[in-house]
N, C-alpha and C positions, 0 to 999 in steps of 0.2 A: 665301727665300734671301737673303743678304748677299754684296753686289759691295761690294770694296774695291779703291778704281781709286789706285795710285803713282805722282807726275809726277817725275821726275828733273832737271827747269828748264834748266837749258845742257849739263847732265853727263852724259856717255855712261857708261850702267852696264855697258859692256859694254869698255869701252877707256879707263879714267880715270885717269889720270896724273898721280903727285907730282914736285917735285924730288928729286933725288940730294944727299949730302954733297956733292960735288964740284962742283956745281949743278947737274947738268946731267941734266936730263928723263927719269924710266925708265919702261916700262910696265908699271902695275898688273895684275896676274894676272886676268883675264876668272873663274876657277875659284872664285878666294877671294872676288870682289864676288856672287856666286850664293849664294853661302853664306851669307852676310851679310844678304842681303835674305828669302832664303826664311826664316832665323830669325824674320827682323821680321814677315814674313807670318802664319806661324806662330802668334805671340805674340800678333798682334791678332785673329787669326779665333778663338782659345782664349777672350781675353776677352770678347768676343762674344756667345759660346755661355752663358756664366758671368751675363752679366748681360740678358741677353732671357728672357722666358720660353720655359718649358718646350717649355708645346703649340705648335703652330700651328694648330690647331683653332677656338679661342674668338674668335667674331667676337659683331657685333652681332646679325646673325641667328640665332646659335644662340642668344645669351643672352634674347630678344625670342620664342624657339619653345620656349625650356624654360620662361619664366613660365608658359606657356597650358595646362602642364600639372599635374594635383592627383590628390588621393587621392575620387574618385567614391565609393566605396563603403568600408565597413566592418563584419566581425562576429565575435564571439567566440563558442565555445562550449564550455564553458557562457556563461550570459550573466552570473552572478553566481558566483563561488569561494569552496569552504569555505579554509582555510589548508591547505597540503599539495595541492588538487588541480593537475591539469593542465589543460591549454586549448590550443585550436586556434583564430588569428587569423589570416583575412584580409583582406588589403586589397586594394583594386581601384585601377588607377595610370590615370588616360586623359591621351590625346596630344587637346587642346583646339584643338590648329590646325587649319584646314581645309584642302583641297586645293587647292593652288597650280599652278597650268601653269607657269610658270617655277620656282619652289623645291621642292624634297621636303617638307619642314617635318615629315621625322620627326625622331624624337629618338633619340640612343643612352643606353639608361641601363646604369648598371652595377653598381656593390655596392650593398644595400639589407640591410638588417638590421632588428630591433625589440626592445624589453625597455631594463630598467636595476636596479639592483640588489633593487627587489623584484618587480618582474616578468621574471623572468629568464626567456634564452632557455636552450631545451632544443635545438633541432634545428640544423641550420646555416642560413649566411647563405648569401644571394644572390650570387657572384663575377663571373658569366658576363655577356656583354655580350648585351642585346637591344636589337633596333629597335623602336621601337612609331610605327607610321606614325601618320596625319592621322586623326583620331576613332576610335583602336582603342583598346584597354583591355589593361593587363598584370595582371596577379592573382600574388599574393603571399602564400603560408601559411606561418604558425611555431606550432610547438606551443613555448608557454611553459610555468613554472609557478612556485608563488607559496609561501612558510613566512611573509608580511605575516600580521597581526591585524587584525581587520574594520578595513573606512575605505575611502577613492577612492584609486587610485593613475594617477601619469598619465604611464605610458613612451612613449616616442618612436621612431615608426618613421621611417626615412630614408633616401631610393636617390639615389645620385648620377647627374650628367648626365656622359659624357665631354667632353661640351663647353661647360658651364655650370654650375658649383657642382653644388649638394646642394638634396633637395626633404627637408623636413622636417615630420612632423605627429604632432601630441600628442592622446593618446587615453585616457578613463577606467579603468580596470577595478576593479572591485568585489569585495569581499573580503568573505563575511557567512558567519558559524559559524550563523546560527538555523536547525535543523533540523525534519523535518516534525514532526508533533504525533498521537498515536494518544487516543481515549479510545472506553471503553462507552458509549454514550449508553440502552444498554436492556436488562434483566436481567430473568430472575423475583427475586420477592423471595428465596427460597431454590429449593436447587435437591431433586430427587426422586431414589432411587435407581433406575435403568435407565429413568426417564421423557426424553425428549425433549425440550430445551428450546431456542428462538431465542433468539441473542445478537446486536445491532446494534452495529459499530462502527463509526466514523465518523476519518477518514485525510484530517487539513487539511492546507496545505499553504501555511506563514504568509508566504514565502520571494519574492523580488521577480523570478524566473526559474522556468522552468515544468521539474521534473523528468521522468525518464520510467524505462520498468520496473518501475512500484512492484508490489513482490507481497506479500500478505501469510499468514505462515506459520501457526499454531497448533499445540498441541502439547498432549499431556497426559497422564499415567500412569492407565490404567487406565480411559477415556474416548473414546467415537467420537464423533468431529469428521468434520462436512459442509456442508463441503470443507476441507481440512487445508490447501489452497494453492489462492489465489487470487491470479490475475494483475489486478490494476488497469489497467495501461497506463499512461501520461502525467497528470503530476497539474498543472494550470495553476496560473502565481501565483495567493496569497491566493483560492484555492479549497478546495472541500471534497466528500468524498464516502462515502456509507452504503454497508456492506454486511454482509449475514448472513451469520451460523454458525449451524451446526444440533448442540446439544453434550446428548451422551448419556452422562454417568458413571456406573461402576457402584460407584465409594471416593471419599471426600473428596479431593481433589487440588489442586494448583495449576494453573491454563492458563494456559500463556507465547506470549504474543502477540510478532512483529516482524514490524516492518518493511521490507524493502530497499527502495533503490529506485538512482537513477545520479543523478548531476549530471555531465553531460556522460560522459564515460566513466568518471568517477568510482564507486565504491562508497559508499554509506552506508547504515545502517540505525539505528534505533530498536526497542525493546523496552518491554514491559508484561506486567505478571504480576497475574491476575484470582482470586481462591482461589474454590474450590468447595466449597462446604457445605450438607450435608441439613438439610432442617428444612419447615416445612408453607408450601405455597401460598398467601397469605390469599385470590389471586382464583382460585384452583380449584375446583368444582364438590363437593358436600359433600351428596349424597344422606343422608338420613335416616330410619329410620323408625316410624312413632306408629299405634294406635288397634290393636294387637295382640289378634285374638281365636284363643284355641284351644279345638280342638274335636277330640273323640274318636267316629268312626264305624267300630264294626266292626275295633275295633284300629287302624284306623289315623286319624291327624292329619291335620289339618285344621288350617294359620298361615294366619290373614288379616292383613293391614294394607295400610297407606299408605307411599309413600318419597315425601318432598319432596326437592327440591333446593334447601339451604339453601346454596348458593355463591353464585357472579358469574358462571360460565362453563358453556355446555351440559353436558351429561353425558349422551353418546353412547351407545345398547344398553344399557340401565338391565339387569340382571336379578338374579332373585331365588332361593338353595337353599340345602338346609338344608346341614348339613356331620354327618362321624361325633359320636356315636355313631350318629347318625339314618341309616336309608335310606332314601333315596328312594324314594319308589311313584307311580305312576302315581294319578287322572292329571295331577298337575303335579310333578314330577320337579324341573323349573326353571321360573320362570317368568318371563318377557319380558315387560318394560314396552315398553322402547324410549328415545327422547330424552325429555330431560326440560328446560327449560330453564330459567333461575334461576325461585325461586318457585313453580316448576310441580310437582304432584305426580301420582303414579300409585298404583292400587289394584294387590295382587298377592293371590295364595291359592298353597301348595306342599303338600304331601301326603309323610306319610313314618311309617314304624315302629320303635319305640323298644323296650327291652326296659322290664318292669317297673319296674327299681328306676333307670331316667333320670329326672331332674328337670329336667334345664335342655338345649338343645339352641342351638348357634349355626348363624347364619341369617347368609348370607353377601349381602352386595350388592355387585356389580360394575356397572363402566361404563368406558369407552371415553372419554380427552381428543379434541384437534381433534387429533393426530398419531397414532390407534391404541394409543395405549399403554393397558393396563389396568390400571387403579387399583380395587382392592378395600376395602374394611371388612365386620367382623364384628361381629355382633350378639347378646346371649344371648338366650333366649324362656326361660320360666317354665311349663313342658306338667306342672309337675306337680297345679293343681290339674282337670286332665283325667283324671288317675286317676280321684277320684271319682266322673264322669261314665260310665267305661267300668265302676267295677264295679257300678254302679246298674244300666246294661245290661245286664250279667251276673246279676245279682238276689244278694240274701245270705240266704244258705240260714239265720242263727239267725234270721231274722225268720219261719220257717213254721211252728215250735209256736206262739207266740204267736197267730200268725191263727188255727189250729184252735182255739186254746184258746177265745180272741173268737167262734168261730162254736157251738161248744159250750154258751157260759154264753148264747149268746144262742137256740139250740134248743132249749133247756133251759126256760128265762125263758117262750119261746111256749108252750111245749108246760102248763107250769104255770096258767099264762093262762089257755086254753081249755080245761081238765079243771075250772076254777076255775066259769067262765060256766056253763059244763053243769050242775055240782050246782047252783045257783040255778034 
């Protein structure tokens, strides 16, 4: 409050008296000296106001209670921005003074805002007054966001005191486009038609902040895919991680592999395209078979041999039959090796009847990979020189004059003989 105290010295402001023209003494209007002074009053309490400051507020002790207070805490999320995302910052404000028996030594703060032209604010400022007593903490959130090209940028957040300036404090934020990284790390050499094949892919994540949601999709015409969608979760800085596909084509196709995943609430994702093409296993199991004997009993065949497994990989329920024109007859119809494993061979025998004029019969060998799938090969046999064998057992009727004739010239010969001895 400003007292402005008037001393009047000998003169009564209330009864003050000039000379007259005439000389002679008149009294001054009591009405018009009121007027006169209350102007002057007037005029110095205006300039007053004009040249004090504003508040009344600002002493030593407020200025001496709002040093003691800072920015305790800070976080952003995400912790690193592609160009274009959003983010949610905050900050944590504490009142550093302790509790005084005589003082309050809270503080009032009032606007507080953050951002600057490339970290811009999106949401609103802070307007509203609060208290933050003697070691409590105010908390402070802005969603910002950023069109900057990778690099540090460093906005400034700042809440005013109502009764001491402005707290002010500068803070990094991070701007990086490297996104995550997909590759195959594991394939067959070529793939098989309706065979089963695992595929590993491996989902780094080169990036100096830990994203999350990753899923990854798979796709593909004409192709079962297991699992077509798989959830990752959270992928931490410069980490990395494996995971199977189980891919079953039935046509050459492409499979389109992507990524999603968030940087903070952000969307991103990544994509890769794997082409799929038939053609032979080199480490698949590769049964064979050698030392082929045929044989004719009674009409019907009799294949013997051996199947080696000239692969790298087991070859699960080895077995062995013949195919049309042949039928199969008991008693080996088919016959069952079993596993075979590289290197390893098995002996078979199959049984079957053929019409006369067959010469060649294929012989089918099957086996089971490590996922069930059956892979086949065919093989030709050669039964025809077992003709010969069966019409030997049959006998050949031009060869029975012949013998008679032989047992004739040779009854004949004796009988000659001994008619011979006697006349002697």
């Amino acid at each position: 409050m400003i007292h402005i105290q008037v001393k009047p010295g000998n003169r009564d402001i209330t009864s003050d008296k000039k000379p007259s023209q005439s000389g002679a003494i008149k009294p001054v209007s009591t009405r018009s000296s009121g007027t006169v002074y209350g102007t002057l009053l007037f005029l110095i309490l205006t300039t007053a106001f004009l040249v004090l400051p504003v508040s009344g507020y600002t002493t030593t002790e407020s200025i001496t209670s709002a040093g003691k207070v800072y920015v305790s805490g800070y976080t952003i999320d995400p912790a690193v921005l592609f160009t274009g995302d959003k983010a949610t910052v905050t900050f944590s404000v504490t009142n550093g003074n302790t509790v005084n028996s005589t003082t309050d030594q809270g503080v009032m703060l009032n606007h507080a805002t953050f951002g600057d032209n490339d970290i811009r604010l999106v949401s609103g400022t802070y307007d509203s007054s609060s208290n933050v007593g003697p070691l409590q903490t105010r908390t402070y959130v802005f969603d910002v966001m950023t069109n900057a090209l990778d690099g540090t940028y460093y906005p400034t957040f700042s809440v005013d005191f109502r009764d001491a300036g402005s707290l002010y404090y500068r803070t990094p934020v991070k701007v990086d486009n490297t996104p995550l990284m997909m590759s195959v790390v594991s394939k067959p050499d070529a793939f098989t038609e309706s065979k089963k094949e695992a595929i590993i892919v491996q989902i780094a994540n080169p990036r100096q902040n830990t994203v999350k949601n990753v899923v990854l999709e798979v796709t593909g015409n004409g192709t079962t895919i297991t699992p077509a969608t798989q959830y990752i979760g959270s992928l931490a800085a410069n980490s990395a991680i494996n995971t199977s596909i189980s891919v079953t084509p039935d046509i050459e196709t492409d499979l389109s592999m992507t990524v999603k995943y968030d940087n903070g609430d952000n969307h991103h994702s990544i994509s890769l395209t794997m082409p799929i093409q038939f053609g032979t296993d080199k480490k698949q199991a590769s049964p064979e078979i050698s030392n082929i004997l045929v044989k004719n009993e009674g009409g019907i065949y009799h294949v013997t041999g051996d199947v080696t497994n000239a692969g790298l990989t087991t070859a699960n329920g080895v077995t062995v039959a013949a195919l049309p024109p042949a039928v199969p007859e008991d008693p080996y119809k088919t016959y069952v090796i079993g596993a075979l494993k590289p290197d390893d061979f098995g002996s078979f025998e199959v049984t079957f009847t053929a019409s006369n004029t067959t010469t060649q019969v294929p012989i089918l060998v099957a086996y089971k990979d490590s996922d069930g799938n059956i892979i086949a090969s065919k093989y030709t046999v050669n039964i025809g020189s077992a003709l010969d064998d069966r019409a030997r057992d049959q006998g050949n009727p031009l060869l029975i004059p012949e013998i008679i004739l032989v047992l004739i010239i040779g009854a004949g010969g004796w009988y000659y003989y001994t008619r011979k001895i006697k006349k002697q």
